[in-house]
C-alpha positions as CSV (number, residue, x, y, z in Angstrom):
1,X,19.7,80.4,46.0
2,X,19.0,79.1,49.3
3,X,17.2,75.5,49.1
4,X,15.5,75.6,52.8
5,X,12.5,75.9,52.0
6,X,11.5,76.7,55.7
7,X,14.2,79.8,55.8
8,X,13.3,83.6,56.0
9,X,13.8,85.1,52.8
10,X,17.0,87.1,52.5
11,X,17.4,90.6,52.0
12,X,20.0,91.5,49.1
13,X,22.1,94.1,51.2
14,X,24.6,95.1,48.1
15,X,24.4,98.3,47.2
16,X,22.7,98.3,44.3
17,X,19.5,96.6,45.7
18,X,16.6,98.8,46.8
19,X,13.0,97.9,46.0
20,X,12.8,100.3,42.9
21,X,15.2,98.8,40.5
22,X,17.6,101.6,41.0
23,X,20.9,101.2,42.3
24,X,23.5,103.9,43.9
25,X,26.3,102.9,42.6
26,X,27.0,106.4,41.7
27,X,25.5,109.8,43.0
28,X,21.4,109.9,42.0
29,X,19.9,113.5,43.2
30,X,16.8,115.1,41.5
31,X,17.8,118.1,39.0
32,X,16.1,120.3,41.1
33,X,17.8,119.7,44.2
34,X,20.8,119.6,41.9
35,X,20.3,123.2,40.3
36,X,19.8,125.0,44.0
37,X,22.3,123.2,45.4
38,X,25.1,124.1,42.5
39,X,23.9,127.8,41.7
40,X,23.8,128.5,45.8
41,X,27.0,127.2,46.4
42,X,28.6,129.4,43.6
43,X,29.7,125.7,42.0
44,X,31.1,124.8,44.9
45,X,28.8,121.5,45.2
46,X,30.5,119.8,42.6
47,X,33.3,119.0,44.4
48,X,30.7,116.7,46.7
49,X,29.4,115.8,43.4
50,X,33.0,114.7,41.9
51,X,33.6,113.4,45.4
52,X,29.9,111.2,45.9
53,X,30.5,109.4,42.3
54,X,33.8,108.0,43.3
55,X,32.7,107.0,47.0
56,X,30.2,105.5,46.1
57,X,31.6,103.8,43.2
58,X,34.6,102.6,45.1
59,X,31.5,101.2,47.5
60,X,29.9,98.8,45.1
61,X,33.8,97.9,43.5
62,X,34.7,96.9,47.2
63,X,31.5,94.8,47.1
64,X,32.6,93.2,43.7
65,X,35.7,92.6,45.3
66,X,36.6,94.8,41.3
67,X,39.9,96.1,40.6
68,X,38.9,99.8,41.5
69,X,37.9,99.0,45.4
70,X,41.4,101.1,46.2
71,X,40.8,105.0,44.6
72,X,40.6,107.5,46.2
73,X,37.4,109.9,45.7
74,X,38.9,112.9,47.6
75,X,41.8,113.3,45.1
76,X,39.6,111.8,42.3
77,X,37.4,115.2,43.3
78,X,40.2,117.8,44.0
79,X,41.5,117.1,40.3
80,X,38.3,116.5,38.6
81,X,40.0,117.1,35.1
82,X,42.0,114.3,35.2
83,X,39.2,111.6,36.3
84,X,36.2,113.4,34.3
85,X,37.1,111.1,31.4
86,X,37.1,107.8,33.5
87,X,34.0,108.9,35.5
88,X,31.7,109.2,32.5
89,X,33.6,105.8,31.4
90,X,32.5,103.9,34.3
91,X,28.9,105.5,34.0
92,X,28.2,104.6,30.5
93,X,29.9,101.4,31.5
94,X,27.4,100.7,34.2
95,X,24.3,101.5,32.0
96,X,25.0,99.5,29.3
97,X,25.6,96.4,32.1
98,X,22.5,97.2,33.6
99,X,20.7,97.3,30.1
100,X,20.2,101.3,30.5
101,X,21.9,102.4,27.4
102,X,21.4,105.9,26.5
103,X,22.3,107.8,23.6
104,X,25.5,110.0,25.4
105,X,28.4,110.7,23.8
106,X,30.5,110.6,27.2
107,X,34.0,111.4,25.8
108,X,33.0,114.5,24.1
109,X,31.3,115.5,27.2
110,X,33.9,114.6,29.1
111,X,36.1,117.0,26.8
112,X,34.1,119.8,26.9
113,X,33.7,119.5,30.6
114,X,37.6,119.6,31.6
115,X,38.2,122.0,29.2
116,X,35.5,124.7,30.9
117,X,37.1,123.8,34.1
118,X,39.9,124.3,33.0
119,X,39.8,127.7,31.9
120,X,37.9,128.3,35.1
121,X,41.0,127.6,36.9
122,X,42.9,129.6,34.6
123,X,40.9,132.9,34.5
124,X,40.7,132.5,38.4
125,X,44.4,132.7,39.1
126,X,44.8,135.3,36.6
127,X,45.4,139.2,38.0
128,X,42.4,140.5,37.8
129,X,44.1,143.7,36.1
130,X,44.8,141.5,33.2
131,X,41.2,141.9,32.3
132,X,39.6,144.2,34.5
133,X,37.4,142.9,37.5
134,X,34.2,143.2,35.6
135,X,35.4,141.4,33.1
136,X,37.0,138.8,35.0
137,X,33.6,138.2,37.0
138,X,31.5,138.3,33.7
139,X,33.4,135.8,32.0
140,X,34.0,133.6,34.6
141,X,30.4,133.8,35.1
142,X,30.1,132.4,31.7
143,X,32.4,129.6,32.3
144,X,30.0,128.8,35.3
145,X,27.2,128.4,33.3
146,X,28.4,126.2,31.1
147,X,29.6,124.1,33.6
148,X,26.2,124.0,35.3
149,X,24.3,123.0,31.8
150,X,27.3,120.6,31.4
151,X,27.2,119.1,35.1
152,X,23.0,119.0,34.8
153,X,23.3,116.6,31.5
154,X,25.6,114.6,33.2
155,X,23.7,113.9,36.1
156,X,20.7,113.5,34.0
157,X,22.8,110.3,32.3
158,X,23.5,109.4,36.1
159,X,20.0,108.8,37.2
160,X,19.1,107.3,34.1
161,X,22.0,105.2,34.2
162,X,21.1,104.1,38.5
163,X,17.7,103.7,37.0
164,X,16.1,106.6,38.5
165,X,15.9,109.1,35.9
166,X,14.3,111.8,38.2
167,X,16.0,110.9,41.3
168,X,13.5,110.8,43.3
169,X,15.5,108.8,45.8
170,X,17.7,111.8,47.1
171,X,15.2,114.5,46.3
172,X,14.6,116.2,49.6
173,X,17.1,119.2,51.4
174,X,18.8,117.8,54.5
175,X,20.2,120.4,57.1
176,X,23.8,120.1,55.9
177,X,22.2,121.5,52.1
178,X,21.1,124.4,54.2
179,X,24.0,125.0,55.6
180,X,25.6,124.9,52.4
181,X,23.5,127.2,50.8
182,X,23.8,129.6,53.6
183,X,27.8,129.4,52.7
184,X,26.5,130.1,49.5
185,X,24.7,133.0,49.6
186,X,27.7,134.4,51.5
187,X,30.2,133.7,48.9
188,X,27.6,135.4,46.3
189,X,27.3,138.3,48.6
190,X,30.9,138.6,48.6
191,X,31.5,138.3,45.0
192,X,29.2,141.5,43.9
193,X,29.2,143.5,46.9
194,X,32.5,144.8,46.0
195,X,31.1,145.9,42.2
196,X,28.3,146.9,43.6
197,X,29.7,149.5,46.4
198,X,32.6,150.5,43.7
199,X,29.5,151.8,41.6
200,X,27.5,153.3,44.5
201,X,30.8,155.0,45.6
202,X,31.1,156.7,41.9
203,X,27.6,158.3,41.9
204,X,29.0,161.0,44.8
């Protein structure tokens, strides 16, 4: 506290100080923004997602001069199943510092998580003769799903957890979101053009 009476007051510039109560010391985005953003990249947005957590968590652990201040988010997003765990850890952590408990059984989400991506992986590297195309893309499509629902609760916790449960701070599309979805739409095109032409190609 500064005892000059006469003295400016001073801004808090940590990261976790902005004039709504909330904090970024991990990724706050509205659901919305959140949905378009993961189903128009084809799930490629989490990686950001994976990769904005531990930024910005490394961040305010720089600032506390705490113990993680060294990770490394890229890696911590490139192997998301081996960090899930910790990331939900430091999450719930956070909320119940910040009096923001919520009722989120991290671990089991956590669990449920890696394990969809997981298979994702899996199904992805598999030959697609194995299964049969269609069936590959339908149930990988399923595993897609799930990790959308499972991602969406999670950053649901997140907000809550920054204290801005409908993160209204990062709600608006910037021109790089645009471009992403752009990318997007391409990779969707490219997914069920193939199927699609297979079929047109079988009605001669």
């Amino acid at each position: 506290m500064n005892n000059n009476l006469y003295a400016p007051p001073q801004a808090d510039m940590s990261i976790g100080a902005t004039t709504t109560g909330s904090d970024n010391t991990f990724y706050v985005v509205s659901l919305t923004k959140f949905t378009i953003l993961f189903i128009a990249t084809v799930g490629m947005y989490q990686f950001f997602w994976y990769f904005k957590n531990w930024n910005l968590y490394k961040r305010q652990c720089k600032l506390d001069n705490a113990a993680d201040s060294d990770i490394w988010p890229v890696p911590r997003a490139i192997f998301a199943v081996f960090y899930t765990h910790s990331l939900f850890n430091e999450v719930s952590m956070h909320a119940a510092a910040k009096m923001r408990p919520a009722q989120w059984d991290h671990k089991s989400h956590a669990t449920g998580l890696v394990v969809m991506l997981v298979a994702l992986n899996i199904l992805s590297r598999m030959n697609q003769s194995t299964l049969g195309s269609g069936l590959s893309v339908v149930l990988m499509l399923i595993l897609m799903v799930g990790i959308f629902f499972s991602s969406f609760s999670a950053q649901k916790h997140i907000n809550a957890c920054c204290g801005d449960p409908e993160g209204r701070s990062n709600s608006r599309f910037t021109a790089a979101n645009y471009v992403w979805i752009a990318i997007g739409c391409i990779c969707w095109i490219s997914i069920f053009a193939p199927a699609f032409l297979a079929g047109a190609g079988g009605t001669h």
